[in-house]
C-alpha positions in Angstrom: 78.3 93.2 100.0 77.7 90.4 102.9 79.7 91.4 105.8 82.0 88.3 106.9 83.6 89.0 110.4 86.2 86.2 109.8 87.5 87.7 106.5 87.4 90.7 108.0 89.4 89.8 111.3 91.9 87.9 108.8 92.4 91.2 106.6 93.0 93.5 109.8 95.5 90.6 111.5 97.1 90.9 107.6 97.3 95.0 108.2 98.7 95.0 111.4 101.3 91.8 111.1 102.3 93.7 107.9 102.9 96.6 109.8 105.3 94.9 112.1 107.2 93.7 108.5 106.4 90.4 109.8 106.0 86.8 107.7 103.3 84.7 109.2 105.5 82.5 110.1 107.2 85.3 112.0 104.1 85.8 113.6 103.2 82.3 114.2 107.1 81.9 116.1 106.3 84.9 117.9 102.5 83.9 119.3 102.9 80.0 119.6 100.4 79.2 117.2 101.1 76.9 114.4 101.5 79.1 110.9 99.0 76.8 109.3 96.5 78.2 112.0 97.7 81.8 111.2 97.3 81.2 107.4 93.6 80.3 107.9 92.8 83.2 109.8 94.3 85.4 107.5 91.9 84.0 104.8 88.9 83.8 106.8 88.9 80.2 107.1 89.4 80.2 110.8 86.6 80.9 113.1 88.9 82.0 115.9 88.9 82.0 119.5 89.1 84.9 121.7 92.0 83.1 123.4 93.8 83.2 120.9 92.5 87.1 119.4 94.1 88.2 122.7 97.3 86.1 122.2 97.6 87.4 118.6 97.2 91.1 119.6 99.7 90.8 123.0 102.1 89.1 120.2 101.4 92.3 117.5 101.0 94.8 120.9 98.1 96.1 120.4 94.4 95.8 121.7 92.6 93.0 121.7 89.6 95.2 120.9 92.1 96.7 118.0 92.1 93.9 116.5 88.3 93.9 115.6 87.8 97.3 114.8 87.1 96.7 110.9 86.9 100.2 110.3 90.4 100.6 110.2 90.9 98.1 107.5 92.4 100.3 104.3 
């Protein structure tokens, strides 16, 4: 299997906005960004800038280096 950093980002930001119970749109009201943006990530289709990684994980409270640890990913 070809490991593919955005998909995988876009899977753990789906875990952890998830466990908030949070929509992306929720999530996108919450952060600033636009849910279109958000909706991209979440499928990989975003290549996405550590800006806004560190916005996304202040928004979810967690780490930015949380937010990349793929390992967690269930």
């Amino acid at each position: 299997m070809q490991y593919d950093p955005l998909a995988l980002f876009g899977k753990r930001l789906i875990e952890l906005r998830k466990a908030r119970g949070w929509s992306q749109e929720r999530l996108a009201l919450e952060s600033g960004l636009a849910r279109s943006y958000v909706g991209g990530i979440e499928r990989g289709q975003r290549n996405i800038a550590l800006y806004n990684i560190c916005v996304l994980a202040a928004t979810l409270g967690v780490s930015p280096a949380s937010m990349l640890d793929f390992d967690e990913l269930k």
